[in-house]
N, C-alpha and C positions, 0 to 999 in steps of 0.2 A: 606386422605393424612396425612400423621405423620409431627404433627410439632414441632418447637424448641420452649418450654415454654422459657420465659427470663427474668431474674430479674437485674436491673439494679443500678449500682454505684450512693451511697448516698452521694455524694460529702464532706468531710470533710477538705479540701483544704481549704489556705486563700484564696477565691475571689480574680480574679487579679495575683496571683502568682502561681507559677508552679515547683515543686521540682522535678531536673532531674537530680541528680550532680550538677548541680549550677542551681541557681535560674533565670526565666527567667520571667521577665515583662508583663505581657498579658492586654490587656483593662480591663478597669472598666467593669463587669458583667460577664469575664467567670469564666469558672469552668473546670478548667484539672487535671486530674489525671492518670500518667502512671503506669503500671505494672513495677516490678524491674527490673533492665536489660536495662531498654530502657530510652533513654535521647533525649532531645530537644533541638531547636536553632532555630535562624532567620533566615530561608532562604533568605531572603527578610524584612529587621528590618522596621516598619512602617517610613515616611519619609515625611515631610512638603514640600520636592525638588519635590518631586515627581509628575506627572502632576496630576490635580485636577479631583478628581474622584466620588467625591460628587454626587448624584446623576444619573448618568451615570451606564451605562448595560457595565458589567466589565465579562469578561471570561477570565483564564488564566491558563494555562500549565504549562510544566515542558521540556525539552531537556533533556532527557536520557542520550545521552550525553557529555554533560557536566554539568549537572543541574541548569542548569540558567531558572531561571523564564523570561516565556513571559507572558505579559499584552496585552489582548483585548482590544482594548475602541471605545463601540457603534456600533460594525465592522466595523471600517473606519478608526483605528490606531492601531498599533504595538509598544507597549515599553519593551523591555529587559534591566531592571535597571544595568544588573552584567556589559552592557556594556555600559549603558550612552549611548543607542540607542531609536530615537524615531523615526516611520516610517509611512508615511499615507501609504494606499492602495488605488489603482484606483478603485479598485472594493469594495461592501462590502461585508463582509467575516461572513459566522456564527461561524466554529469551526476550531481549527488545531490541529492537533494530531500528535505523533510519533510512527510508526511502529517497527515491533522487530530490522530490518534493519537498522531501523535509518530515514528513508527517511520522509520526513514528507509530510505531506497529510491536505488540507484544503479541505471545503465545504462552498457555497453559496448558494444560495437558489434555486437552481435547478442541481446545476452540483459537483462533487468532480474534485477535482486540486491541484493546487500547486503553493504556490507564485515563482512571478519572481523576481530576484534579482533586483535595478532599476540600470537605468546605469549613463549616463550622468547627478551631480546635477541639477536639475533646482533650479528655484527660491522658496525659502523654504523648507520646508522638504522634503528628499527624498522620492519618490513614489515606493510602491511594486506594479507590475502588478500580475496577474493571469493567470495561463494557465487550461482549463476544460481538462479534461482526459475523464471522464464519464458522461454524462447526463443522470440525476436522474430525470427522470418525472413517474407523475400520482400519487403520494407522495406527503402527505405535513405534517410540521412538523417533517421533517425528521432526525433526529442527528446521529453521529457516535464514536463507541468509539473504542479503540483496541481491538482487537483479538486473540493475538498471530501473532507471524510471520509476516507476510505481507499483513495480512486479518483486515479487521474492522467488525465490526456489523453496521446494518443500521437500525435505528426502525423509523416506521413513522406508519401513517395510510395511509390505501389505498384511494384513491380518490374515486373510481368506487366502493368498497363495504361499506367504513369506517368501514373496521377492521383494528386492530392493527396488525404490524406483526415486526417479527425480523428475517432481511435479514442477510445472512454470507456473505461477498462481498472478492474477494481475490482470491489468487491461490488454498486454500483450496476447494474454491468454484466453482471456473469455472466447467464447462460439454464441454469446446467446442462451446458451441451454445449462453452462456450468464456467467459475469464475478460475479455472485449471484445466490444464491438459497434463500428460502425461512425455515426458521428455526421453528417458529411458529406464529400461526393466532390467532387472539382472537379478541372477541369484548369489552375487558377492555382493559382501556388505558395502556401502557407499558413504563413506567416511564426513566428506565435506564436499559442497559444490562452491563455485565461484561464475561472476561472469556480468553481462549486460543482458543476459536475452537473448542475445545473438550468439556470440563467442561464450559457449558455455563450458567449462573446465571442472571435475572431478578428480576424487583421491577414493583407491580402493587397497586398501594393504600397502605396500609400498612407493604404489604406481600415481603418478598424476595422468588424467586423461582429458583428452577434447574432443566433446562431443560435435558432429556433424551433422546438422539438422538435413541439410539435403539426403541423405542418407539412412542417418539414423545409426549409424555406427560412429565407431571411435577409433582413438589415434592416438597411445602412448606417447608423450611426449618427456615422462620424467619416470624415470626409477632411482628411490634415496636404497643407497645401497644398505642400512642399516637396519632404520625402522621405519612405524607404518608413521605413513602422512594424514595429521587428525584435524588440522585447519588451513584454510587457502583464504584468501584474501586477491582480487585482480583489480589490476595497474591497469588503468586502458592505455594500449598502445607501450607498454613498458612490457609486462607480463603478470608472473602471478609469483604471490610470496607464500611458502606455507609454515608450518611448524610441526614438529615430530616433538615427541615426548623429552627429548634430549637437548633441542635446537631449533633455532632460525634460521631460514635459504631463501632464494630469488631464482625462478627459472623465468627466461625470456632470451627470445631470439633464438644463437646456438650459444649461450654460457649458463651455467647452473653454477651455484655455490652456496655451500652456510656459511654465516657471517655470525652468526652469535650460535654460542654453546652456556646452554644455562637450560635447566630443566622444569617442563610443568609452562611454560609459558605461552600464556595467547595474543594473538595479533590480532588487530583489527587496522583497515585502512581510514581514513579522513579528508579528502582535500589529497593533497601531494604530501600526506607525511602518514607514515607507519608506526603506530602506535602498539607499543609490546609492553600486557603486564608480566612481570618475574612471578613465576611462580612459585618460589617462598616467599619472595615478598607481594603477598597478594594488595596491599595498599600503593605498591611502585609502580608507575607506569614510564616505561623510555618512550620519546617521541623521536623519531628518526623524519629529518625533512629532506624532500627531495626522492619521493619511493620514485618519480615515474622517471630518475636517470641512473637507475640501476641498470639497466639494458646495455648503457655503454659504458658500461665500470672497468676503472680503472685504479688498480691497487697502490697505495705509497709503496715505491722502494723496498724490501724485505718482509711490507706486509702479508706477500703471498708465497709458498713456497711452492716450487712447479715438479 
Protein backbone atom coordinates (compact mmCIF):
# COMPACT_ATOMS: atom_id res chain seq x y z
CA UNK A 1 0.00 0.00 0.00
CA UNK A 2 1.40 3.57 -0.87
CA UNK A 3 1.27 5.77 1.98
CA UNK A 4 1.25 9.70 2.80
CA UNK A 5 4.67 10.24 4.63
CA UNK A 6 3.64 13.61 6.97
CA UNK A 7 5.55 16.08 8.52
CA UNK A 8 3.77 18.22 10.91
CA UNK A 9 3.50 22.22 11.97
CA UNK A 10 6.05 23.36 14.51
CA UNK A 11 3.80 25.62 16.21
CA UNK A 12 5.41 29.13 16.52
CA UNK A 13 2.24 30.84 17.67
CA UNK A 14 1.70 32.70 21.18
CA UNK A 15 0.15 29.89 23.16
CA UNK A 16 -3.37 30.98 23.74
CA UNK A 17 -3.74 33.22 20.87
CA UNK A 18 -4.65 32.66 17.25
CA UNK A 19 -3.88 35.20 14.36
CA UNK A 20 -6.93 35.08 11.77
CA UNK A 21 -7.46 38.86 10.74
CA UNK A 22 -8.23 39.47 14.20
CA UNK A 23 -6.94 37.91 17.16
CA UNK A 24 -9.11 35.42 18.79
CA UNK A 25 -8.71 34.15 22.66
CA UNK A 26 -8.31 30.27 22.93
CA UNK A 27 -7.58 28.52 26.58
CA UNK A 28 -4.45 28.33 28.20
CA UNK A 29 -2.38 25.43 26.30
CA UNK A 30 -3.62 25.57 22.76
CA UNK A 31 -1.83 25.92 19.86
CA UNK A 32 -3.42 27.09 16.29
CA UNK A 33 -2.18 28.06 13.46
CA UNK A 34 -4.07 28.59 10.04
CA UNK A 35 -2.97 28.58 6.54
CA UNK A 36 -3.49 32.33 4.83
CA UNK A 37 -6.81 32.84 3.51
CA UNK A 38 -8.70 31.30 6.24
CA UNK A 39 -9.94 32.99 9.58
CA UNK A 40 -11.78 32.13 12.79
CA UNK A 41 -14.40 32.84 15.32
CA UNK A 42 -16.66 31.74 18.00
CA UNK A 43 -19.17 29.76 16.89
CA UNK A 44 -20.15 29.14 20.29
CA UNK A 45 -17.68 31.89 22.75
CA UNK A 46 -17.06 29.74 26.04
CA UNK A 47 -19.78 30.89 28.70
CA UNK A 48 -20.14 30.58 32.61
CA UNK A 49 -24.35 30.81 31.68
CA UNK A 50 -23.88 27.96 30.12
CA UNK A 51 -25.27 24.61 31.82
CA UNK A 52 -22.35 22.84 33.74
CA UNK A 53 -20.53 20.49 31.93
CA UNK A 54 -17.72 19.74 34.06
CA UNK A 55 -17.24 16.32 33.94
CA UNK A 56 -20.12 15.16 31.85
CA UNK A 57 -20.10 12.94 28.33
CA UNK A 58 -20.83 16.09 26.04
CA UNK A 59 -21.51 15.27 22.05
CA UNK A 60 -22.38 17.95 19.81
CA UNK A 61 -23.15 18.95 16.28
CA UNK A 62 -23.67 21.55 13.98
CA UNK A 63 -27.47 22.30 11.83
CA UNK A 64 -26.38 22.83 8.32
CA UNK A 65 -28.93 24.80 8.28
CA UNK A 66 -28.53 27.33 10.05
CA UNK A 67 -25.36 26.59 11.94
CA UNK A 68 -26.39 26.56 15.38
CA UNK A 69 -24.65 24.33 17.68
CA UNK A 70 -26.41 21.68 19.51
CA UNK A 71 -25.10 20.24 22.84
CA UNK A 72 -25.47 16.49 24.05
CA UNK A 73 -25.31 16.08 27.68
CA UNK A 74 -25.00 12.51 29.08
CA UNK A 75 -27.82 11.48 26.31
CA UNK A 76 -30.54 12.68 28.23
CA UNK A 77 -30.44 16.54 27.24
CA UNK A 78 -30.46 18.95 24.39
CA UNK A 79 -28.96 22.49 24.54
CA UNK A 80 -28.86 24.85 21.42
CA UNK A 81 -27.17 28.04 23.05
CA UNK A 82 -27.98 30.42 19.57
CA UNK A 83 -31.47 29.84 20.92
CA UNK A 84 -31.53 29.71 24.77
CA UNK A 85 -32.90 26.27 24.34
CA UNK A 86 -32.56 23.60 26.94
CA UNK A 87 -34.46 20.17 26.39
CA UNK A 88 -34.56 16.62 28.37
CA UNK A 89 -35.30 13.53 26.12
CA UNK A 90 -37.51 10.85 27.32
CA UNK A 91 -35.26 8.49 25.83
CA UNK A 92 -31.49 8.31 25.91
CA UNK A 93 -30.07 9.39 22.83
CA UNK A 94 -26.23 8.29 21.51
CA UNK A 95 -25.79 10.64 18.28
CA UNK A 96 -27.70 13.08 16.03
CA UNK A 97 -26.63 14.01 12.69
CA UNK A 98 -27.88 15.97 9.67
CA UNK A 99 -28.47 14.57 6.37
CA UNK A 100 -27.64 16.36 2.77
CA UNK A 101 -31.63 16.89 2.95
CA UNK A 102 -31.59 18.44 6.04
CA UNK A 103 -33.56 15.93 7.86
CA UNK A 104 -31.86 14.94 10.93
CA UNK A 105 -31.52 11.44 12.22
CA UNK A 106 -30.67 10.19 15.78
CA UNK A 107 -29.53 6.87 17.17
CA UNK A 108 -30.02 4.98 20.60
CA UNK A 109 -28.74 2.04 21.51
CA UNK A 110 -30.45 -0.22 19.22
CA UNK A 111 -32.54 1.68 16.76
CA UNK A 112 -32.00 4.90 14.43
CA UNK A 113 -35.01 7.71 14.59
CA UNK A 114 -35.74 10.96 15.06
CA UNK A 115 -36.65 13.18 18.00
CA UNK A 116 -40.31 14.19 18.46
CA UNK A 117 -41.00 17.64 18.92
CA UNK A 118 -42.69 17.66 22.74
CA UNK A 119 -45.97 19.11 22.97
CA UNK A 120 -47.96 20.24 25.87
CA UNK A 121 -45.33 21.96 28.71
CA UNK A 122 -45.21 19.85 31.61
CA UNK A 123 -43.67 20.64 34.79
CA UNK A 124 -40.11 21.57 33.99
CA UNK A 125 -38.26 21.33 31.09
CA UNK A 126 -39.75 20.40 27.95
CA UNK A 127 -39.39 16.62 26.98
CA UNK A 128 -38.32 15.49 23.38
CA UNK A 129 -39.73 11.95 22.73
CA UNK A 130 -38.27 9.52 20.07
CA UNK A 131 -39.61 7.79 17.29
CA UNK A 132 -37.40 4.35 15.97
CA UNK A 133 -37.51 4.06 12.10
CA UNK A 134 -34.92 1.16 12.01
CA UNK A 135 -33.89 -1.41 14.43
CA UNK A 136 -30.28 -1.96 14.44
CA UNK A 137 -29.73 -5.31 16.14
CA UNK A 138 -26.82 -7.96 16.49
CA UNK A 139 -24.42 -4.55 16.62
CA UNK A 140 -22.81 -3.10 19.28
CA UNK A 141 -21.02 -0.18 19.61
CA UNK A 142 -22.47 0.98 16.73
CA UNK A 143 -22.06 5.01 15.61
CA UNK A 144 -23.13 6.95 12.40
CA UNK A 145 -21.95 9.62 10.46
CA UNK A 146 -22.94 11.24 7.04
CA UNK A 147 -22.76 9.96 3.81
CA UNK A 148 -23.71 12.10 1.38
CA UNK A 149 -27.35 12.61 0.56
CA UNK A 150 -29.61 10.90 2.65
CA UNK A 151 -27.35 7.87 3.45
CA UNK A 152 -25.15 7.56 6.68
CA UNK A 153 -22.37 5.07 7.33
CA UNK A 154 -22.86 2.60 10.22
CA UNK A 155 -19.66 1.14 11.82
CA UNK A 156 -19.93 -1.21 14.66
CA UNK A 157 -18.75 -4.66 15.38
CA UNK A 158 -20.73 -7.61 14.53
CA UNK A 159 -22.03 -9.55 17.57
CA UNK A 160 -22.10 -13.12 15.86
CA UNK A 161 -18.50 -12.78 14.25
CA UNK A 162 -16.66 -9.57 16.13
CA UNK A 163 -15.50 -8.14 13.21
CA UNK A 164 -15.63 -4.67 12.32
CA UNK A 165 -17.57 -3.58 9.64
CA UNK A 166 -18.77 -0.36 7.77
CA UNK A 167 -22.35 -0.45 6.68
CA UNK A 168 -23.87 2.23 3.92
CA UNK A 169 -27.37 2.53 5.21
CA UNK A 170 -29.62 4.96 2.85
CA UNK A 171 -31.22 4.97 -0.54
CA UNK A 172 -27.87 4.63 -2.04
CA UNK A 173 -27.96 1.52 -0.37
CA UNK A 174 -31.24 -0.21 -0.36
CA UNK A 175 -31.47 -3.66 -2.77
CA UNK A 176 -35.23 -4.02 -2.19
CA UNK A 177 -34.70 -6.64 0.48
CA UNK A 178 -32.69 -4.49 3.29
CA UNK A 179 -32.29 -0.55 3.80
CA UNK A 180 -27.83 -1.40 4.14
CA UNK A 181 -25.23 -3.17 2.56
CA UNK A 182 -22.16 -3.90 4.04
CA UNK A 183 -19.03 -1.71 2.68
CA UNK A 184 -16.21 -3.47 4.51
CA UNK A 185 -15.25 -6.22 7.17
CA UNK A 186 -12.29 -6.37 9.09
CA UNK A 187 -11.14 -7.74 12.24
CA UNK A 188 -9.40 -4.22 13.45
CA UNK A 189 -11.38 -2.01 15.13
CA UNK A 190 -12.85 0.87 12.82
CA UNK A 191 -12.54 4.11 14.53
CA UNK A 192 -14.56 6.65 12.40
CA UNK A 193 -15.78 6.69 8.60
CA UNK A 194 -16.08 9.71 6.47
CA UNK A 195 -17.29 10.25 2.91
CA UNK A 196 -20.27 10.88 0.23
CA UNK A 197 -21.11 7.28 -0.72
CA UNK A 198 -18.73 7.11 -3.08
CA UNK A 199 -15.33 8.34 -1.83
CA UNK A 200 -15.49 6.47 1.44
CA UNK A 201 -12.47 7.13 4.00
CA UNK A 202 -11.77 5.28 7.46
CA UNK A 203 -9.35 5.53 10.55
CA UNK A 204 -8.07 2.35 12.19
CA UNK A 205 -5.34 2.86 14.98
CA UNK A 206 -3.24 5.36 13.62
CA UNK A 207 -3.96 4.80 9.89
CA UNK A 208 -6.67 6.91 7.77
CA UNK A 209 -7.91 4.70 4.86
CA UNK A 210 -9.79 4.86 1.44
CA UNK A 211 -11.94 2.57 0.59
CA UNK A 212 -12.32 1.19 -3.14
CA UNK A 213 -15.51 0.12 -3.83
CA UNK A 214 -14.55 -1.38 -7.32
CA UNK A 215 -12.46 -3.46 -5.53
CA UNK A 216 -13.21 -3.66 -2.11
CA UNK A 217 -10.02 -3.12 -0.79
CA UNK A 218 -8.19 -0.16 0.57
CA UNK A 219 -5.39 2.26 0.27
CA UNK A 220 -3.47 4.09 3.30
CA UNK A 221 -3.46 7.29 2.62
CA UNK A 222 -2.46 8.73 6.28
CA UNK A 223 -0.35 7.42 9.11
CA UNK A 224 -0.51 10.31 12.46
CA UNK A 225 2.83 9.31 13.53
CA UNK A 226 1.60 9.68 17.36
CA UNK A 227 -1.76 8.68 18.12
CA UNK A 228 -4.81 6.88 17.02
CA UNK A 229 -7.17 8.83 14.77
CA UNK A 230 -10.90 8.90 16.57
CA UNK A 231 -12.83 11.30 14.23
CA UNK A 232 -12.78 12.46 10.40
CA UNK A 233 -15.01 14.72 8.96
CA UNK A 234 -14.57 15.03 4.55
CA UNK A 235 -14.16 18.22 2.66
CA UNK A 236 -15.56 17.26 -0.97
CA UNK A 237 -12.96 17.86 -3.18
CA UNK A 238 -10.60 19.46 -0.28
CA UNK A 239 -10.04 16.29 1.70
CA UNK A 240 -10.64 15.02 5.12
CA UNK A 241 -9.95 16.62 8.63
CA UNK A 242 -9.51 14.29 11.59
CA UNK A 243 -8.85 14.61 15.25
CA UNK A 244 -6.64 12.43 17.76
CA UNK A 245 -6.89 12.76 21.32
CA UNK A 246 -4.16 15.40 21.39
CA UNK A 247 -5.06 17.62 18.19
CA UNK A 248 -6.47 18.70 14.99
CA UNK A 249 -4.96 17.91 11.14
CA UNK A 250 -6.09 18.21 7.35
CA UNK A 251 -4.96 15.53 5.01
CA UNK A 252 -5.76 16.21 1.20
CA UNK A 253 -3.96 15.93 -1.87
CA UNK A 254 0.00 15.23 -1.18
CA UNK A 255 0.14 17.69 2.26
CA UNK A 256 -0.97 16.51 5.78
CA UNK A 257 -0.50 18.65 8.91
CA UNK A 258 -1.99 19.44 12.49
CA UNK A 259 -2.99 22.80 12.98
CA UNK A 260 -4.46 22.86 16.40
CA UNK A 261 -2.94 21.10 19.55
CA UNK A 262 -5.51 21.03 22.36
CA UNK A 263 -6.80 17.93 23.82
CA UNK A 264 -10.29 15.84 23.95
CA UNK A 265 -11.59 17.89 20.93
CA UNK A 266 -14.29 17.10 18.38
CA UNK A 267 -14.84 18.42 14.80
CA UNK A 268 -17.66 18.43 13.02
CA UNK A 269 -17.95 19.95 9.33
CA UNK A 270 -21.02 22.56 8.11
CA UNK A 271 -21.13 24.33 4.83
CA UNK A 272 -17.32 25.38 4.22
CA UNK A 273 -16.50 25.88 7.88
CA UNK A 274 -14.96 23.44 10.41
CA UNK A 275 -16.43 23.65 13.58
CA UNK A 276 -14.24 22.28 16.72
CA UNK A 277 -15.53 21.89 20.32
CA UNK A 278 -12.37 22.13 23.05
CA UNK A 279 -12.49 19.72 24.89
CA UNK A 280 -12.26 21.16 28.50
CA UNK A 281 -14.20 23.62 27.44
CA UNK A 282 -17.06 21.53 26.50
CA UNK A 283 -19.63 24.73 26.12
CA UNK A 284 -16.69 26.30 23.30
CA UNK A 285 -17.10 25.87 20.08
CA UNK A 286 -14.24 27.42 17.21
CA UNK A 287 -15.61 27.91 13.84
CA UNK A 288 -12.91 27.71 11.38
CA UNK A 289 -14.20 29.16 7.67
CA UNK A 290 -13.07 28.11 4.61
CA UNK A 291 -12.30 24.01 5.40
CA UNK A 292 -12.52 23.36 1.48
CA UNK A 293 -9.06 25.71 0.90
CA UNK A 294 -7.07 23.79 3.15
CA UNK A 295 -5.84 21.59 0.04
CA UNK A 296 -3.85 24.67 -1.02
CA UNK A 297 -2.51 25.93 2.33
CA UNK A 298 -0.29 28.30 2.46
CA UNK A 299 1.52 29.15 5.82
CA UNK A 300 2.28 33.21 7.11
CA UNK A 301 5.98 33.56 7.13
CA UNK A 302 7.49 31.80 10.43
CA UNK A 303 4.11 30.05 10.96
CA UNK A 304 5.55 26.86 9.71
CA UNK A 305 8.73 25.41 10.73
CA UNK A 306 10.27 22.90 7.90
Amino acid sequence: MKRLLTLFCAFSVLPGWLWAGTLVELPKGASLILPEGISADWALPPSKEAPDTEGKSVYFNVNPKDGLVWLGLEGSAIYVPGKSVLLRTKYPFSQFVWLGSGDQVVSDASSIGRFVQPGAKETGLPVLGYKPVFSFSGYRNWRIFPAGGDNLYVIGQKTATKRFQVLLFGPAAADGKQPFKVLYDTDAAILAAAGDGKDTYMSMGKEIFKYNRADGGTQAVFVHPAGKVDQLEYAPGAGIFYATAEGVGFVGGKTAFEFLRYPRCQVRLAGDSLYILLGKLSNGVLRIKGAGRFAGAKFPAGGKNK
